[in-house]
Structure formats: structure tokens, C-alpha cells
N, C-alpha and C positions, 0 to 999 in steps of 0.2 A: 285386259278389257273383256266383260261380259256382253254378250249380246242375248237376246227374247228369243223367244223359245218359235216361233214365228220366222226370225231369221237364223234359226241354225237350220232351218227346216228347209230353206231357200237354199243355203247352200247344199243341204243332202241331197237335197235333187238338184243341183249343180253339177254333182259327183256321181250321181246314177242311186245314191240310197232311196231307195220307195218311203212315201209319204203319206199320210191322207189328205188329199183335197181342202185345202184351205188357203183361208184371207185375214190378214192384219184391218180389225173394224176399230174406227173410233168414233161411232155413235148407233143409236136403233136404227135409224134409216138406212146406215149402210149394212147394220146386220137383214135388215128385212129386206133389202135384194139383194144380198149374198145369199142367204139361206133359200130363195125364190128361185137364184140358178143353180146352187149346191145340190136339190132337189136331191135328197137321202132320207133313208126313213130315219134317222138316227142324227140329231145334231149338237153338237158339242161346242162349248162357248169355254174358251181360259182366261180368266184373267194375266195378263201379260205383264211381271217385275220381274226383276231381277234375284227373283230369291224361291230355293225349293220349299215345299209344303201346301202349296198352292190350294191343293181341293181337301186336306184338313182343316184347311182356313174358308172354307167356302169360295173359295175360286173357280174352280170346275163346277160349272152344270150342264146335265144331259137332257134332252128333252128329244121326243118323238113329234112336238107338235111346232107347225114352223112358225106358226103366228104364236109359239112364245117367246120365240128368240130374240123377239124387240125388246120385251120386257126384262127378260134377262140382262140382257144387253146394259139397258137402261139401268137395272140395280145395281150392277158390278160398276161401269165406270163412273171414276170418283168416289167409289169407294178405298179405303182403307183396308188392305191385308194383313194381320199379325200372326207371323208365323212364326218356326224357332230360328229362322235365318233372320227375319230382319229386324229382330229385337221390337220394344216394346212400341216403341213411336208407328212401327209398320211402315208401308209403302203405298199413296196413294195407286189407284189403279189410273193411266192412261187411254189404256190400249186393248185388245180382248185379240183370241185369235179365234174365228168361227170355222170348224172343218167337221168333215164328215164322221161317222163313228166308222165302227169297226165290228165286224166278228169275231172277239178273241178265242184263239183255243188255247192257246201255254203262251208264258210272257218269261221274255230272258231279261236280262243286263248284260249290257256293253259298252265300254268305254276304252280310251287310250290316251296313253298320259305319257311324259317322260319317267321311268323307274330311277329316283337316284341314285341308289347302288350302282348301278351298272349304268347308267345314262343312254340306255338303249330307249325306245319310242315301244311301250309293253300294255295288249291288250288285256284290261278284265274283263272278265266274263261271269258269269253266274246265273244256276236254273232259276233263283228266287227273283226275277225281274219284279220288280214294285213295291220292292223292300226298300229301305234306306239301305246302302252299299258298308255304311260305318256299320250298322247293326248287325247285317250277315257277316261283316268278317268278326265281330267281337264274339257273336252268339255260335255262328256253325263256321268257322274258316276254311273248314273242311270242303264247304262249297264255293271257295273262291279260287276261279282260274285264272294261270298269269302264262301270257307268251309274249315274250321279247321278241323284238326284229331286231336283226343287225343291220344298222343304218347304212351302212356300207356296201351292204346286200340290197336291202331294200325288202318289200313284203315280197313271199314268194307264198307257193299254192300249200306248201306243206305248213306255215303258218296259219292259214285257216281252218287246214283239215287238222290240227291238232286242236284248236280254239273247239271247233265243230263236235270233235268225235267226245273229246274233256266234255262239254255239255250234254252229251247223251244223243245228239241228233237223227243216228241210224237206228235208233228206237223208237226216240220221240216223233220224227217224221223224216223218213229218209228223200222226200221229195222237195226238200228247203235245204240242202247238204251243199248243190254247188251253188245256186245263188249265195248263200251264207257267205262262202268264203269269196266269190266275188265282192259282196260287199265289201267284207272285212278290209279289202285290197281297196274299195274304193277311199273307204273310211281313213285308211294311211294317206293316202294321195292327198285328200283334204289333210290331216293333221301337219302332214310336213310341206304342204304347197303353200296354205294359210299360214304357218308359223302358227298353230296355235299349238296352247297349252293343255286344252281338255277337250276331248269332244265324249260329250256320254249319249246314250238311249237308253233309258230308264223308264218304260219297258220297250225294248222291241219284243215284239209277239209276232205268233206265226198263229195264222187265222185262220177258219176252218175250212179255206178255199185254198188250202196249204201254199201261202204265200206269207211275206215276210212284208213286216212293216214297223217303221220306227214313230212308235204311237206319241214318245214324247222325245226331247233334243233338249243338249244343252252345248254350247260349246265358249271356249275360254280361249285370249287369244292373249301370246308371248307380247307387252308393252314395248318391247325393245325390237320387233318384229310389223307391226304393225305399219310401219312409216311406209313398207315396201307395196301396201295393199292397200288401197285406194277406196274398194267397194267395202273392203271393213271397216275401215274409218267411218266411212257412210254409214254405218249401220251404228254409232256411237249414240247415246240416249242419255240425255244430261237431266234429265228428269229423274233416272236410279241415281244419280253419284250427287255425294254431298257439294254443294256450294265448295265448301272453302278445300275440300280436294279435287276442284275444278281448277280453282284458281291457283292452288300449288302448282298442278302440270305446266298452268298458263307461262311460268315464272320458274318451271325448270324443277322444282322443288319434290321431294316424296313425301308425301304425307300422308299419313292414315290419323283419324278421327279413334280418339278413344273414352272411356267415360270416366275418367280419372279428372284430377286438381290442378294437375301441375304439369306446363309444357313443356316440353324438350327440345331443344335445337341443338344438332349436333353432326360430325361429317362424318359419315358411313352406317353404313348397316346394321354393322355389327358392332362399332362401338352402341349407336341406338337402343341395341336389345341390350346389353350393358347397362348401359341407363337409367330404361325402364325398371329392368330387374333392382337395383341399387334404389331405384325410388320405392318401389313397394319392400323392400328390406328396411327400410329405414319408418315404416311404418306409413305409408301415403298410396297413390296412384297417379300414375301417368297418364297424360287427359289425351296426347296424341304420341305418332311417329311422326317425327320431321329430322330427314335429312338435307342440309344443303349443300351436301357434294364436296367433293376435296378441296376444289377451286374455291371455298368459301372468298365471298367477297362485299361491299356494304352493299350495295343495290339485292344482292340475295340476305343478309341477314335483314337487310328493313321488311321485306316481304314473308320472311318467317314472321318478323315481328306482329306484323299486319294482321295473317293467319292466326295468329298464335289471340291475340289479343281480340279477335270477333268473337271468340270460342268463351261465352260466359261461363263456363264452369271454370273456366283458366283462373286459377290464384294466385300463381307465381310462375316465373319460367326459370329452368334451369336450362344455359346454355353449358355445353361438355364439348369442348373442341381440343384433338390431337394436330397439332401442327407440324404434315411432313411435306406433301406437297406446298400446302401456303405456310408460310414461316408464323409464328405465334403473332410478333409485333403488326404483323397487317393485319392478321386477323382480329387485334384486339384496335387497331385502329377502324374497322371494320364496323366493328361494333359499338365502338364509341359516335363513329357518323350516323350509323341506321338509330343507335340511341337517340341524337337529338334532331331525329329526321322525324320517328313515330314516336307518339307521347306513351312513354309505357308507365301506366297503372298500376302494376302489381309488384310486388317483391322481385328481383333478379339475382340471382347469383350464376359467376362464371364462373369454370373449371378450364386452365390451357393447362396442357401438358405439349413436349414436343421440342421443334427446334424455337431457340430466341424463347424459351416460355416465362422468360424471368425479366427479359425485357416488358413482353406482352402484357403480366400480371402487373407490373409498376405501372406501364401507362392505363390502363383500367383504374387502378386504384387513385392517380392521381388527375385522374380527369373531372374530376367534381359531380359525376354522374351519381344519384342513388342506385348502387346494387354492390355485392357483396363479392368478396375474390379470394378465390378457393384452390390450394394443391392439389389436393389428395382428393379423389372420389367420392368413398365415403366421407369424407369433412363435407363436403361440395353437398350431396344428396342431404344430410342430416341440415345442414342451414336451411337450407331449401323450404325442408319439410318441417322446421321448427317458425319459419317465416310466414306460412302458409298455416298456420295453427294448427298442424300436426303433428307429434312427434313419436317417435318409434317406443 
């Protein structure tokens, strides 16, 4: 789960990370007395989604004069953002976050993530703070610093002062050295106390009043994690996530929205990406991710169906079910109840493999339902996509 850039801010100064002075505005009244008590010569308006590029997109505006921050105010929300993150539709704007500016003198990168390799909790860093982070490691990697903590250990002081020293800091300004790594120690406490999955500052800079500040925030939090934290739930914003992967959660389901033809229902992960890949082999695209978990059952396949069939770019669905936990013959009973439970429109073809798959395949094919019943994978994807008037 993502949260705005406003409340990753909330939490930084939870944890002791310094911030600039600011307030989540959702209209000009409330910017024109926030900006009245803000009283800064310097004020900055963000439009607040869930998606980076923000002030290439005109999102960010800076003004020195406070009676124009209504106005500002006013043009951003309800606006539309199109950035490279949120594809072409963009994100209307809700929200704005108004706070004070800043003195910059040098601007780093900071973030911490899980490293899969090693599965340790591994700070990046980098002098090129307000770079895109994909770009610095492709163009210069040479400038990208990595320190593991051992979870086991936990952060200790020599992981900051190696973060520290790797960025040049007793040159650059040896008077931000042990706040730094205080930070850095707070920064862990938040990633593993929150279960989250990213916390970035992109840029934190050190200002010419040689203090540290994290001028922007993002932070990402582990799904399977969140149940335990109450106040991040709270901070959930159903305004960034699509409709119909609202309603997937609602109903237990994973689903990711894609701009493909042709749905998928199918149980695991990684059969999923399977799939996917199999349907653009065969000449087509997959319009989403939907998994309905191993337990597949009818009350879960009618509710893919549901999903699957709001999504008008949907031209057919391919269902791909391994049956080990659920035996093949429920699942193909399954599918035959959620069949004549939702009116499905488009082409269907099923693929079972697993145990009982050959019971399973009989009762689908003798059920009187229109769709099509497939062994083999490729057989399966190639119907699909010759159903859907495409073919490899």
C-alpha cells in the first residue's frame, strides 16, 4: 500500500526525521490560512497522487507571494497529472500539501528497501539526490551506495557512518555527520516497526544552515503487514487505486489492472506470470493479474468473473487452474456454479491440470456451458487468442 507524500511526512517526524512545516489542503480557503500561519518567505504547493514526476508534470509550484497560494491552490486541485508513472489517463488531483521552502545547499538520496539477494533491510544512498534513482544506477552506478543491516543485529552506529563517510559527508559538511546517522537509525525503526516495504527521501538536503531535511518522502507499506497498524490503514486513499482493485481486496482476491484483451483467472503467482507470458507468445495481451488463491472456490471464481467482465477492454477470459490444494473436480464444479451465477459475454476457455484433472475437464465440457476445455497450456492460450480475434 502506498500512501502521499504528506503522510510519509507524518510519520518522519513520528520517528524524529526533520521535515519542513506543512499541511495536507483540500481547497484555497484552507491554503490561504495555512499559508497566513506558515508565514515563510518561501511557499511551496504539491499536488498530492500516488505517482513520481510530480513538478515535471506541473505539480509543484514555488511562490514567494502568499496571496498566491489560493490561486495555486485552486488551479491544481482537480486537476489531472500525466506523468511516466501514471500512464496516460493520469491522476486527478485531490489533495495538495502546502509547507514551507527551504535553503538548499547539496541534495542526497536515501532509501531502504529489503535487498533480495540477501534479505537483509539495505540502505541506498546517493550524492545525486533529485535524480531519478533507476537513472543514476543505469548512467553512473558508480554513485550508488548500498549498506545492509543484519536484522538480527539491528541498525547499529557503524552502519550510518559507513552510509555517511560512502557519501562524502566529512567533506561535504562534517557538521550533519552524526545527525545523519541518527537519522538513518530512525529511518530503520520506521521501516521495520511499520512493516513497510520502501521508505525513500528523494532529496534529503542539507541546507545552508547545515541541517538536514527530507524535502520530499515516499514510503510503501508490506500488504500482508499492514493488518497489524491501524493508523496506516488510516491513511489508505481509495481515490489513487482503481475501482475494480478495490473490490478484488474486498473479496480476497489479487488483481492488478492491465491494458491487454484477454483476462486471466488463475491460482498463484506464479503460475499467473506463466500466463501472462503464454498469452503474449501466442500473439495477444493480458488485460489483468487475478489470482484466486489456492482455496479456489465458486463464491471466489463468480467474483473474478465479475472483475474480470467490468474491464471493457476484456474479450475473453482465460481461466489456468493447477489443482493441488483444491482437487480439479470442485474446481471445475466451481466454475460451472459462478458460470451460471454471472452472465459471461465473452469467449471462455479453461485449462486444469492437477489432481482429479480429467474428472474436472469432463464435467466442464459436459455441462452445457459455452466455453472451451484445454490440456495443455499452449493449446489453452492459442484458443484463447484465436477466440478473441487474435492469433499468433
Amino acid at each position: 500500500m502506498n500512501v502521499h507524500e504528506f503522510q510519509a511526512k507524518q510519520l518522519f517526524a513520528q520517528f524524529g526525521v526533520p521535515v519542513p512545516r506543512g499541511k495536507e489542503i483540500t481547497s484555497p480557503e484552507a491554503a490561504t490560512a495555512w499559508a497566513s500561519e506558515l508565514n515563510t518567505p518561501v511557499f511551496v504547493v504539491k499536488a498530492q497522487i500516488h505517482a513520481g514526476g510530480r513538478g515535471k508534470a506541473g505539480g509543484v509550484k514555488i511562490t514567494k507571494e502568499k496571496g498566491a497560494v489560493a490561486g495555486i491552490a485552486k488551479e491544481l486541485i482537480g486537476k489531472t497529472l500525466i506523468t511516466h508513472q501514471t500512464g496516460p489517463k493520469g491522476r486527478k488531483v485531490h489533495r495538495l500539501l502546502l509547507e514551507e521552502g527551504a535553503n538548499i545547499a547539496k541534495e542526497l538520496y536515501l532509501s531502504i528497501l529489503v535487498d533480495r539477494d540477501t534479505g537483509w533491510p539495505t540502505f541506498i544512498a546517493s550524492t545525486e539526490g533529485g535524480m531519478e534513482i533507476e537513472e543514476v544506477a543505469e548512467k553512473t552506478p558508480e554513485k550508488i551506495i548500498k549498506e545492509a543491516v543484519d536484522p538480527a543485529v539491528g541498525f547499529q552506529g557503524h552502519n550510518g557512518r559507513n552510509v555517511a563517510f560512502a557519501l562524502g559527508l566529512q567533506t561535504m559538511e562534517p557538521a550533519v555527520i552524526n545527525p545523519f546517522v541518527q537519522m538513518l537509525g530512525n529511518l530503520y525503526r520506521l521501516f521495520m516497526e511499520k512493516h513497510a516495504a520502501l521508505v525513500e527521501i528523494n532529496p534529503l538536503i542539507i541546507t545552508k544552515e547545515k541541517t538536514l531535511v527530507a524535502l520530499d518522502g515516499k514510503v510503501s507499506f508490506d500488504d500482508n503487514g499492514i493488518f497489524k497498524h491501524d493508523d496506516v490503514q488510516n491513511m489508505r486513499d481509495l481515490n489513487e487505486e482503481d475501482p475494480l482493485e478495490i473490490e478484488a481486496t474486498a473479496n480476497n482476491l489479487n488483481y492488478v489492472k492491465l491494458d491487454g484483451n484477454i483476462g486471466c483467472m488463475v491460482n498463484g503467482a506464479g503460475l499467473a506470470m506463466a500466463t501472462m507470458d503464454v498469452i503474449k507468445l501466442a500473439g495477444s495481451e493480458p488485460a489483468n493479474f487475478l489470482d484466486v488463491g489456492g482455496g479456489a472456490t465458486k463464491d471466489t471464481v463468480a467474483a473474478g468473473f465479475r472483475i474480470l467482465l467490468k474491464d471493457p477492454n476484456v474479450k475473453g477470459i482465460f481461466i489456468n487452474i493447477f489443482g493441488g490444494i483444491v482437487r480439479c473436480e470442485r474446481i471445475a464444479h466451481g466454475v460451472i456454479e459462478a458460470a451460471k451465477e454471472v452472465k459471461i459475454t465473452v469467449p471462455l476457455v479453461v485449462r486444469l491440470q492437477g489432481t482429479n484433472a480429467d474428472e474436472g475437464r469432463k464435467l466442464l465440457a459436459e455441462s452445457g456451458l459455452k466455453l472451451e476445455v484445454a490440456n495443455d497450456l499452449w493449446e489453452a492460450a492459442q484458443k484463447i487468442v484465436k477466440l478473441t480475434g487474435k492469433a499468433a
